[in-house]
Each structure stands twice: as structure tokens, then as C-alpha cells.
Backbone bond lengths (Angstrom), bond angles and torsions (degrees), N, CA, C in turn:
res aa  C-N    CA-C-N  psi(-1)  N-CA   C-N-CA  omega(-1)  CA-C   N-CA-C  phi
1 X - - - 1.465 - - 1.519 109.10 -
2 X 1.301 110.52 139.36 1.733 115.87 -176.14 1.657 92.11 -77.55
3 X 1.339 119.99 156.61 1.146 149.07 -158.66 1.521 103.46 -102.64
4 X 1.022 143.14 115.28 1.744 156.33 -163.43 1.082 79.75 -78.48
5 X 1.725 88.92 169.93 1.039 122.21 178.18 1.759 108.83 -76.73
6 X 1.685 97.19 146.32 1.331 99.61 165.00 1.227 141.82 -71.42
7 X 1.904 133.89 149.17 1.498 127.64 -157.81 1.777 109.52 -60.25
8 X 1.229 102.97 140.17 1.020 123.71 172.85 1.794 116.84 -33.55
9 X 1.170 100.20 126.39 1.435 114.89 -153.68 1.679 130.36 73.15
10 X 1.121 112.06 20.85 1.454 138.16 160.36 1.563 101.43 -65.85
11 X 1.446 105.77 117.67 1.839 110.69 179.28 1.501 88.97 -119.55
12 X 1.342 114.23 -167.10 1.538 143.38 173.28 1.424 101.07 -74.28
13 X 1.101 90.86 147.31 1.692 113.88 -174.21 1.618 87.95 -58.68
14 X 1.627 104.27 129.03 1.841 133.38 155.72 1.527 107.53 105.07
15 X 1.757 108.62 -2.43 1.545 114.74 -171.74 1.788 95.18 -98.77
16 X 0.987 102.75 128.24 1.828 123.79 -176.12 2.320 90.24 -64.68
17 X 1.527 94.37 151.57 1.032 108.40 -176.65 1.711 107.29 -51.29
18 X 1.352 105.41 -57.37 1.185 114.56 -160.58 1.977 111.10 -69.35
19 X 1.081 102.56 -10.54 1.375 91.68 -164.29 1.983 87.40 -103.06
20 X 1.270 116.30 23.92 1.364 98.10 -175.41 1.622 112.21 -109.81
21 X 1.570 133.89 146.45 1.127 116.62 -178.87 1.272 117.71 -89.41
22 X 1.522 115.73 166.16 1.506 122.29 178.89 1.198 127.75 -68.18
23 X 1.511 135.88 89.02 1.599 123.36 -166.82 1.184 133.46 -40.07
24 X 0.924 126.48 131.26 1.720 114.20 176.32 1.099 109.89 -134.43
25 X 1.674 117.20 131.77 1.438 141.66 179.58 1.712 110.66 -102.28
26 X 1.650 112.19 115.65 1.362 103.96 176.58 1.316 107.20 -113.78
27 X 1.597 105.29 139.03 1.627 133.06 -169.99 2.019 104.46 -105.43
28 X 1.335 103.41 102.11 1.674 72.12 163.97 2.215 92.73 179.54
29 X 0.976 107.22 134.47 1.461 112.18 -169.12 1.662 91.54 -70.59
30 X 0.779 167.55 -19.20 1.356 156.78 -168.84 1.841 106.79 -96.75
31 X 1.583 111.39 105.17 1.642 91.51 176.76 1.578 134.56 -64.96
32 X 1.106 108.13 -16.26 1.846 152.17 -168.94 2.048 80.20 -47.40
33 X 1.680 90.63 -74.95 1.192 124.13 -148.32 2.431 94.65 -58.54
34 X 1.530 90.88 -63.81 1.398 96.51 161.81 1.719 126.12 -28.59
35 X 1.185 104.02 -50.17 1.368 115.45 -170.63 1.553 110.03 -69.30
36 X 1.191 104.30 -42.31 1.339 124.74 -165.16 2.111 100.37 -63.52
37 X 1.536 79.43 -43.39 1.920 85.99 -163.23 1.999 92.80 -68.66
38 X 1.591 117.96 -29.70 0.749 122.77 -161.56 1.704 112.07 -74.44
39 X 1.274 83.86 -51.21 1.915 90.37 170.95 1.898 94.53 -50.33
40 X 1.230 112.62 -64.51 1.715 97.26 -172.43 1.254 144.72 -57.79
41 X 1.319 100.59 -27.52 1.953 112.47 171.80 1.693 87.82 -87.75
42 X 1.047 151.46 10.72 1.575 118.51 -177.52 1.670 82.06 -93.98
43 X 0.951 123.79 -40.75 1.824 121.36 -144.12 1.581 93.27 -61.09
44 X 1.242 118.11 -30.94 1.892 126.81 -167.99 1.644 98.90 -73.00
45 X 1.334 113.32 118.93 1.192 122.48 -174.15 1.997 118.02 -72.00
46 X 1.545 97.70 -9.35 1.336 103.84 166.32 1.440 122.03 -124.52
47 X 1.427 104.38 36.92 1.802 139.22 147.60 1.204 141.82 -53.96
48 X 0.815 154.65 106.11 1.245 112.53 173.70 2.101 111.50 -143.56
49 X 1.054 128.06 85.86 1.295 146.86 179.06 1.863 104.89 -20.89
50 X 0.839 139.48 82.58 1.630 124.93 173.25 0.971 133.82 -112.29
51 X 1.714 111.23 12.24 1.719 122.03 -179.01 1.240 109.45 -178.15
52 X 1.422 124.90 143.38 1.647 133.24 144.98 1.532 130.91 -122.94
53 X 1.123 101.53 135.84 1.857 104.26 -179.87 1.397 108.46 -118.56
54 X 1.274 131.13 141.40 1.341 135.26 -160.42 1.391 98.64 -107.64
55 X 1.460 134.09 13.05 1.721 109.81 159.30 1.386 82.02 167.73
56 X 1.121 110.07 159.49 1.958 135.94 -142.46 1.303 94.07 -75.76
57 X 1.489 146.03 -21.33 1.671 129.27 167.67 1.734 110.80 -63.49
58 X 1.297 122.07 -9.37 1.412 116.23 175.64 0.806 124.63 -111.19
59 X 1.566 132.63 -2.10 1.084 152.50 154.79 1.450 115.96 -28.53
60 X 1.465 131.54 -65.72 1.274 141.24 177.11 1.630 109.96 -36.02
61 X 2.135 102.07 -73.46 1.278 105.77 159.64 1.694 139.66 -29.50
62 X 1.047 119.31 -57.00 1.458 148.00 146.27 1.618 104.95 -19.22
63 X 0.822 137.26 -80.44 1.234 167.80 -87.28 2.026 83.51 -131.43
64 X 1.378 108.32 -47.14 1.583 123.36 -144.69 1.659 75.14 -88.58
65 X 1.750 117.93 -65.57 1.579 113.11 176.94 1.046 157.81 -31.19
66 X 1.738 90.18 -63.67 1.664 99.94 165.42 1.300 123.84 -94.66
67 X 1.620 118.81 -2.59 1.514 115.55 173.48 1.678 102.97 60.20
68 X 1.578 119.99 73.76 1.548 97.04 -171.66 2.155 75.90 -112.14
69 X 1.836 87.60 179.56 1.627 95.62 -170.85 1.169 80.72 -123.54
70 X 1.642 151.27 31.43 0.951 132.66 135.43 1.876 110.41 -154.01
71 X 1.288 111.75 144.60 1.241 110.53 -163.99 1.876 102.31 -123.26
72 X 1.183 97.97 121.92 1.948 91.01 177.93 1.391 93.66 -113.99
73 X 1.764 118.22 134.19 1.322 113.28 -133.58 1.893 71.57 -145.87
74 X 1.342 128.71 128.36 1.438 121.68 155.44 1.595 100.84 -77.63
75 X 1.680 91.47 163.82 1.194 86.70 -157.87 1.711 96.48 -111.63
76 X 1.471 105.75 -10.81 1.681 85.90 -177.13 1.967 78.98 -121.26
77 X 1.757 97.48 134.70 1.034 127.20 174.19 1.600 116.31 -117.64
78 X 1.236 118.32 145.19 1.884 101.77 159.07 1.265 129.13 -74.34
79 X 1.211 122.24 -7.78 1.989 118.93 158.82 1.311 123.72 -76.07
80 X 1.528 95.91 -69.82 1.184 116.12 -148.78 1.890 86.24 -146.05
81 X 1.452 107.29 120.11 1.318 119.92 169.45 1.654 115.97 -60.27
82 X 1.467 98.74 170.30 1.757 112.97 163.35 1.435 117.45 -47.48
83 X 1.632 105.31 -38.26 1.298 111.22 -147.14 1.366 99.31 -90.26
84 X 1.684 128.64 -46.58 1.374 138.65 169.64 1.377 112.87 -23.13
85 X 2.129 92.81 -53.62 1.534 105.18 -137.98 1.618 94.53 -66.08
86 X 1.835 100.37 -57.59 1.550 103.09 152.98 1.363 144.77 16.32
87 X 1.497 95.86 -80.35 1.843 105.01 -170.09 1.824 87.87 -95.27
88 X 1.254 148.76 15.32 1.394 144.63 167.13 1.696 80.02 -95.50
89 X 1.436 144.83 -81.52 1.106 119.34 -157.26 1.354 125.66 -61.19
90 X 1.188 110.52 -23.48 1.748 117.25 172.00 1.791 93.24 -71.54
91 X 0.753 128.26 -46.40 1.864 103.45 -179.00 1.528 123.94 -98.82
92 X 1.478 98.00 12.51 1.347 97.71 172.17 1.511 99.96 -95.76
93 X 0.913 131.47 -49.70 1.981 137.15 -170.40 1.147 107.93 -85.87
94 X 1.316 123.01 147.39 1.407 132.93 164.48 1.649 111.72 -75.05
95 X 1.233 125.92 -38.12 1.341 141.48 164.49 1.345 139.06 -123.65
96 X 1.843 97.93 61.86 1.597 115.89 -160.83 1.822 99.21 -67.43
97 X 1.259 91.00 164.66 1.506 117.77 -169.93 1.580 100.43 -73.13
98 X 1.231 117.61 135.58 2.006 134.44 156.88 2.047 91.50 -24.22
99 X 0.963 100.37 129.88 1.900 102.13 166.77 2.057 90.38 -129.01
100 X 1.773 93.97 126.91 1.218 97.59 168.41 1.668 91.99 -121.08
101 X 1.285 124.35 123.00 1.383 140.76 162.49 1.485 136.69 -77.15
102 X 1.389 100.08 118.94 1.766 108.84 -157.75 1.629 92.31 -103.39
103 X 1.595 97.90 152.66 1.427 108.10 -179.72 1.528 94.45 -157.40
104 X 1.409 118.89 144.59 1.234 145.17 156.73 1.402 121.56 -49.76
105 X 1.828 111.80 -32.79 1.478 109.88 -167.03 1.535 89.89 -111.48
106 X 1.728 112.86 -155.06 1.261 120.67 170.96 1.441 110.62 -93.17
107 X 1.646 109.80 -167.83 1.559 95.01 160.60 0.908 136.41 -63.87
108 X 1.812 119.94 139.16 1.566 107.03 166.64 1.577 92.14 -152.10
109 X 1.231 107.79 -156.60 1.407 109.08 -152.85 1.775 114.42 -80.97
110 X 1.431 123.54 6.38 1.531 136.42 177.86 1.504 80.56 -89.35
111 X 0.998 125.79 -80.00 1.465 143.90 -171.78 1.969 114.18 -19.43
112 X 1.247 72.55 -37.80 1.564 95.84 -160.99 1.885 113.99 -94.41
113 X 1.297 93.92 -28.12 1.753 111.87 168.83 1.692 104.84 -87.94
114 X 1.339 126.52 -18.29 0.885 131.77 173.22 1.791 120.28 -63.14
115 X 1.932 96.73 -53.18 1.735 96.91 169.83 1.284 115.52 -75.84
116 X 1.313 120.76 -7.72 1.335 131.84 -159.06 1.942 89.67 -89.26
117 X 1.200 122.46 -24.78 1.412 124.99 179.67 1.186 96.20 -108.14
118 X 1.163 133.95 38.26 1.836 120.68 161.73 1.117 121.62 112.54
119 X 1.645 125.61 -23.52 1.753 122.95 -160.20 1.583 97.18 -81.09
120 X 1.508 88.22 125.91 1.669 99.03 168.30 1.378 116.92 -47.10
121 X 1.553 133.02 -28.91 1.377 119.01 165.10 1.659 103.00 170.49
122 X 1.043 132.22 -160.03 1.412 131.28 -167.61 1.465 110.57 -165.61
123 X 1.562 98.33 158.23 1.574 109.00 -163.98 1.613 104.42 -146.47
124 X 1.716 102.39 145.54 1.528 92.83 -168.15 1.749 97.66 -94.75
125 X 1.585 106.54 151.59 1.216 100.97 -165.68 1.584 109.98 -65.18
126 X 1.479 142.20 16.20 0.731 141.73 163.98 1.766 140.52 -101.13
127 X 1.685 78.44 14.84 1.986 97.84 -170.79 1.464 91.10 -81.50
128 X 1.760 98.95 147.42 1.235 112.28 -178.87 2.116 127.21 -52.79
129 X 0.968 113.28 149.04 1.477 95.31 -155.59 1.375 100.26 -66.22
130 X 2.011 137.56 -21.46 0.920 108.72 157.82 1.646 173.70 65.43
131 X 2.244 71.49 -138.64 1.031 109.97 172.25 1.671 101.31 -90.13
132 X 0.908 134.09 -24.50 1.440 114.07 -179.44 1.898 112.16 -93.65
133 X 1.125 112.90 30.58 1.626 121.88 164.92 1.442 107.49 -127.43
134 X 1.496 110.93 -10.55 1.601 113.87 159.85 1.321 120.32 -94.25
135 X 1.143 109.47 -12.69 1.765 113.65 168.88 1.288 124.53 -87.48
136 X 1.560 124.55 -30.97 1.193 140.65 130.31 1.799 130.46 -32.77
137 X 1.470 109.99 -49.68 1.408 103.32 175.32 1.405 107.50 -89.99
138 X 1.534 138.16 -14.71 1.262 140.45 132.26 1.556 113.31 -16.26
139 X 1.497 107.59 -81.70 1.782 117.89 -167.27 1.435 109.47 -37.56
140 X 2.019 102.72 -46.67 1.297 114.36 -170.28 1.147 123.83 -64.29
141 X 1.696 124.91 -13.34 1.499 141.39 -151.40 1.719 69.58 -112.93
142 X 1.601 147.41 -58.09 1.063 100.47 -151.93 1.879 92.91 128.49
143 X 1.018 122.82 -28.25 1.830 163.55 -162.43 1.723 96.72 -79.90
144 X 1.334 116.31 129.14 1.319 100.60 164.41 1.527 120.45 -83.39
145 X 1.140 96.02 179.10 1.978 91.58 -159.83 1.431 115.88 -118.25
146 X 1.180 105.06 35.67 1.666 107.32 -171.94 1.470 96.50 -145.34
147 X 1.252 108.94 120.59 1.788 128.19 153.31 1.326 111.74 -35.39
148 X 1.311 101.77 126.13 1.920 128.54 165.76 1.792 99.34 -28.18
149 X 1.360 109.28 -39.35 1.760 100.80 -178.39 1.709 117.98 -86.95
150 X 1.477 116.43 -33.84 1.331 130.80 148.17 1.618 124.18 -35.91
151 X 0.797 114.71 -43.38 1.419 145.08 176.54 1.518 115.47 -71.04
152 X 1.790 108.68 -42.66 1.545 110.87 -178.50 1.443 99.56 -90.01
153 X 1.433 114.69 -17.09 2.016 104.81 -174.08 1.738 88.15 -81.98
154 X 0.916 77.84 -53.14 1.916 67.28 -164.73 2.093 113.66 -49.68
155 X 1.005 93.41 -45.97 1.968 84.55 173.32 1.331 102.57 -77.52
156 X 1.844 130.63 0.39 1.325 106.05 155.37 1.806 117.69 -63.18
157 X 1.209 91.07 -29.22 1.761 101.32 -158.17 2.081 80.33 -79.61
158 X 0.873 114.89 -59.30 1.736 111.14 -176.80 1.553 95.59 -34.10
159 X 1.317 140.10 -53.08 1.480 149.39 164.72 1.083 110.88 -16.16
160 X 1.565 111.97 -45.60 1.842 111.83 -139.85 1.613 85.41 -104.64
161 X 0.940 118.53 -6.15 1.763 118.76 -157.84 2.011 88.52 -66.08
162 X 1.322 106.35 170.04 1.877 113.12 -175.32 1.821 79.81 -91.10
163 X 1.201 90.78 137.59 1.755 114.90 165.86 1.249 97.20 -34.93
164 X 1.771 110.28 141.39 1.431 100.72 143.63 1.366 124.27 -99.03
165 X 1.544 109.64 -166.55 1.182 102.60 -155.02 1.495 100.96 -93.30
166 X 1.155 95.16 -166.23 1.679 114.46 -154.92 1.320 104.57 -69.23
167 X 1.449 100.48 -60.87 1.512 123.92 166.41 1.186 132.89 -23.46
168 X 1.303 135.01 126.41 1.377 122.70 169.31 1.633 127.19 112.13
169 X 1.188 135.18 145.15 1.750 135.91 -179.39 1.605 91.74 -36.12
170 X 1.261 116.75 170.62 1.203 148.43 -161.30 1.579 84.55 -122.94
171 X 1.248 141.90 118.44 1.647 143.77 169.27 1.326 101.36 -38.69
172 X 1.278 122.49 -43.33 1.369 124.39 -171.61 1.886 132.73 -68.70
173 X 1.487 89.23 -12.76 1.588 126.73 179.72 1.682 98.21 -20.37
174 X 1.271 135.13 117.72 1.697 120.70 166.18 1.309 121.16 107.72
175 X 1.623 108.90 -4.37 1.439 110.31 -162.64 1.448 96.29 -85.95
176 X 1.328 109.38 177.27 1.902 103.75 168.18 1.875 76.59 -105.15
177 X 1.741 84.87 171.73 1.729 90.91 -177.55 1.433 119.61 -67.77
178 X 1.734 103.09 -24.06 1.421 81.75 173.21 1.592 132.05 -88.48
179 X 1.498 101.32 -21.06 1.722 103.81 149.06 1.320 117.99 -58.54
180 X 1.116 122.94 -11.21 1.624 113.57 163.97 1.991 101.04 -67.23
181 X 1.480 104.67 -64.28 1.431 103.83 -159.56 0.911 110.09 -50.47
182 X 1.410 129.46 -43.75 2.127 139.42 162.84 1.525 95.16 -16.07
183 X 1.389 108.78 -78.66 1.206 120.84 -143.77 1.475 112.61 -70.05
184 X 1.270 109.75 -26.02 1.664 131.29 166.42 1.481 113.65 -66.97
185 X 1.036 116.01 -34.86 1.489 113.97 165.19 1.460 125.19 -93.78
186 X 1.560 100.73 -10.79 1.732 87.90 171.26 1.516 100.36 -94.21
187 X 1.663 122.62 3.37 1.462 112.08 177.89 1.974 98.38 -80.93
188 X 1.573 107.02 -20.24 1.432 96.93 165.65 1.453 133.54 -97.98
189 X 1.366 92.75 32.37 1.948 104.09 152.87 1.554 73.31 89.61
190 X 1.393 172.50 44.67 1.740 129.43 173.69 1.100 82.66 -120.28
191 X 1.386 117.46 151.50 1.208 136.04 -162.37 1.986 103.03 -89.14
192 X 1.543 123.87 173.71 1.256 105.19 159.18 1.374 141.15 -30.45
193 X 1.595 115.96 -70.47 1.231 132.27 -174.70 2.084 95.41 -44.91
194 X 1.206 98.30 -65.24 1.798 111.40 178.27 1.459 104.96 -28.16
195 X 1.654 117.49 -62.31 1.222 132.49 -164.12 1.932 107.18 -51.67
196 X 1.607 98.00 -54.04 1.316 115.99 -162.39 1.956 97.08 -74.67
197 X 1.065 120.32 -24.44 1.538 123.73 164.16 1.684 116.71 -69.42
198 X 0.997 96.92 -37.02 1.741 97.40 -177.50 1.925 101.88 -83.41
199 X 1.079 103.85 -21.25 1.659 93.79 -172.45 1.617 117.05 -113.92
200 X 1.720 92.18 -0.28 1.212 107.06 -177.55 1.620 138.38 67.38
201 X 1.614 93.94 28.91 1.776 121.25 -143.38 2.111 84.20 -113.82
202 X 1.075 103.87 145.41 1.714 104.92 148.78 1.014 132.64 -46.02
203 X 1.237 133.34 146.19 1.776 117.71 179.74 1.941 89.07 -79.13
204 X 1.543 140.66 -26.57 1.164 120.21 179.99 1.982 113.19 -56.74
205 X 2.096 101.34 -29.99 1.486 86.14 -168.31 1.771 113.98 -89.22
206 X 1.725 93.39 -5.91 1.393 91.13 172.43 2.085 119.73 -76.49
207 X 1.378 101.18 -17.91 1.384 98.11 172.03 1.912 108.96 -72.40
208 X 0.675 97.54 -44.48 1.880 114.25 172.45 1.224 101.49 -68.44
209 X 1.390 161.90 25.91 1.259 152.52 156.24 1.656 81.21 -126.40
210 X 0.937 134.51 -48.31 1.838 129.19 -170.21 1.499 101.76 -55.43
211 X 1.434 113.93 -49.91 1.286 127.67 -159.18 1.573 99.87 -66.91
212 X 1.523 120.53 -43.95 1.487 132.54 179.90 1.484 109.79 -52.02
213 X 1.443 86.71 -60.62 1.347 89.82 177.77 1.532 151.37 -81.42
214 X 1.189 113.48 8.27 1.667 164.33 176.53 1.653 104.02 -77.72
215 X 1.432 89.01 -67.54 1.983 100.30 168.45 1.362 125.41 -81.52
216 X 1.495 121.18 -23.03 1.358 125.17 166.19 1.828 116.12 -51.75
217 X 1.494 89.32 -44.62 1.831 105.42 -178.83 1.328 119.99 -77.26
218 X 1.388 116.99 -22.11 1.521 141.60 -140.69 1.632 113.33 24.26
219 X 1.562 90.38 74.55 1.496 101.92 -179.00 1.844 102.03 -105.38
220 X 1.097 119.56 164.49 1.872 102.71 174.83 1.680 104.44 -108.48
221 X 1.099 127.73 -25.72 1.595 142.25 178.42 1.564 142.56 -120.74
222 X 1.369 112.31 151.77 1.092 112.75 -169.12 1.845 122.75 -60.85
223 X 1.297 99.18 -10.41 1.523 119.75 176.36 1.602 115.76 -82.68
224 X 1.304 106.10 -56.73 1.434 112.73 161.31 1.347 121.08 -47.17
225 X 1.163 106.14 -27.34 1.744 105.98 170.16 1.494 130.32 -92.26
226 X 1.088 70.88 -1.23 2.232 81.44 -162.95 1.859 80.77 -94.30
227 X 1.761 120.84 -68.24 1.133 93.47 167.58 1.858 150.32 -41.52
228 X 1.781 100.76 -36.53 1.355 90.98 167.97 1.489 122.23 -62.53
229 X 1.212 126.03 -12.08 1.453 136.55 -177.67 1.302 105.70 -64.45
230 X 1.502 96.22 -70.15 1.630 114.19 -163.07 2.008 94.91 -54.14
231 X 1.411 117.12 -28.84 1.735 122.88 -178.12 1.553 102.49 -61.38
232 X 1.528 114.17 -51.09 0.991 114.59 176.20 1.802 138.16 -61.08
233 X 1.567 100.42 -51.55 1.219 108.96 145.40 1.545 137.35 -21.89
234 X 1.181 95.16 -49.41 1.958 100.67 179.83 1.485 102.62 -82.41
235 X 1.416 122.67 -46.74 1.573 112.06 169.38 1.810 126.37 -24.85
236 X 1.684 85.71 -28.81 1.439 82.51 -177.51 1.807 114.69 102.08
């Protein structure tokens, strides 16, 4: 297996961690759209632009070249989708790059199979530019990449999904109860500080109950968890 890219803020050999910028790989069949993201992440001095692939079969390649530590990947392509391109870089690298996933519409269910395969979070191509160079240096830190309101449309659409069935572990299977309540409240959008107010916990012990419970599930993000919640939740 080829060897991923290195953690975010990884420069060239003799350049100090801190002074190095965050790579960024752009995914998206429209060049218009490329250019556009490109003019905006260059201006951020802890940016740094190092590749584009025009639809999810080059992605892998891409990915192998420029070594970026974060990849904003559209998600509906004419080859090969977001979501494909996705779970090919998660099993091609041992230490694949942050994927934050752009879409034209709101959430729906591509969107949603997308965090469900790994992407730190997603942004509609129409969020202010911003917010979409803070969701980016987010991915790169490690941070999920989607706004407290991003976050509530999309577990609306997790809402609308047909029940599942009866059958089967509870997502939540392993937690202690109070990694249950963590995880129950980050399925209601509140951020740390929020979390550690409602349970009356530190925001240090609410990162340490996330973190438990993240590895208890072997989930990698704060999204992946908020959905297994909201899965659990409807079980009843």
C-alpha cells in the first residue's frame, strides 16, 4: 500500500511545523467552480493550493501526487462520484487526507453516505468564502468542518430516512451512559462548551468522553457520531 499523505502541517524536509501551510486538493468537474475555490484558499496564508482533478477516477492519482492534508471533493461527478472517490482514498492510503464534501444541493442521502464513509463534513458550494477557509483549516487541524446549522439540516434529512428495523445492535452498543449522553447531545448540534453545560462536565471531560466514545464505536468524527445517535435515538 502507498503511504498517505502526511499530517496536516507536514512541510518539506528543514521547514518547522508551524510555519508550514495546509495542502489542499480540489475535486470538482466544473473548472469555473475550481478556479473560483482556488482564487479563495490561495489568499489564506495557511493555504496552500497543490492539485486539481476534474471527477472522482483521478482522485486516487491526485491524491498519490500532490500529497494534500485536505481534499474538498464535489460530490456528484459524471464518472465516478464524491462518495466512490472517497472510500478509494480511504483504502488506498494508510493515512488518507481530511475529505470535506461540496454539493450544490442540501442534504440528502449522497451527502450523507459520504460522512457515513469518513468525510470530515461538507459545504454547499454556496457558503460564504469565509466560512469555507474555516472549514478547511478545521479538516486540516483534525476539527470537523461543518457549522452547528450544517450539522442540524443534515440530521434533519437523517430524520426523514424510513425507520430501521427492529433488528440489530443499537449504534450506541458499548458506550458507558455517560458516553451515551455526549453523544446524544452532540446528535443535538451543541457544541462542547453547550455539551459540558447541560451535563455539567468540563469542556476538557467532554472532549475525553467524545474521544472514548469515537474509539469505543470505531467511528473517526464528530459527525459520525451525532448520526449514530440520532440511529439510535429512533430505535427507541
Amino acid at each position: 500500500m502507498t503511504a498517505g499523505p502526511g499530517p496536516a502541517g507536514a512541510g518539506p524536509a528543514g521547514a518547522g511545523p508551524a510555519a508550514a501551510a495546509a495542502r489542499v486538493l480540489l475535486v470538482d468537474d466544473d473548472p469555473l467552480v475550481r478556479a473560483g475555490l482556488r482564487l479563495m484558499l490561495a489568499g489564506h496564508p495557511a493555504l496552500e493550493v497543490v492539485g486539481e482533478a476534474g471527477d472522482g477516477d483521478e482522485v486516487v492519482a491526485a491524491v498519490e501526487d500532490a500529497r494534500p492534508d485536505v481534499v474538498l471533493l464535489d460530490v456528484r461527478m459524471p464518472r465516478v462520484d464524491g462518495v466512490a472517490a472517497l472510500r478509494a482514498v480511504r483504502e488506498r492510503f494508510a493515512s488518507p487526507p481530511a475529505v470535506v464534501v461540496l454539493t450544490t444541493f442540501r442534504a440528502d442521502a449522497l451527502v450523507l453516505a459520504a460522512l457515513r464513509a469518513g468525510a470530515a463534513g461538507f459545504l454547499l458550494k454556496h457558503t460564504p468564502p469565509e466560512q469555507i477557509v474555516a472549514a478547511v483549516l478545521a479538516a486540516a487541524a483534525g476539527e470537523p468542518a461543518m457549522s452547528p446549522a450544517v450539522l442540524a439540516q443534515l440530521l434533519e434529512h437523517v430524520r426523514a430516512e424510513p425507520e430501521p428495523a427492529a433488528a440489530g445492535p443499537d449504534p450506541l452498543d458499548g458506550l458507558t451512559d455517560r458516553e451515551r449522553e455526549v453523544a446524544l447531545a452532540v446528535a443535538d448540534g451543541l457544541s462542547n462548551a453547550e455539551i459540558g453545560a447541560r451535563l455539567y462536565l468540563s469542556v476538557g471531560s467532554v472532549k475525553t468522553h467524545l474521544s472514548s466514545a469515537l474509539g469505543r464505536l470505531g467511528l473517526e468524527n464528530r459527525v459520525q457520531l451525532a448520526i449514530a445517535a440520532h440511529e439510535s435515538r429512533r430505535r427507541g
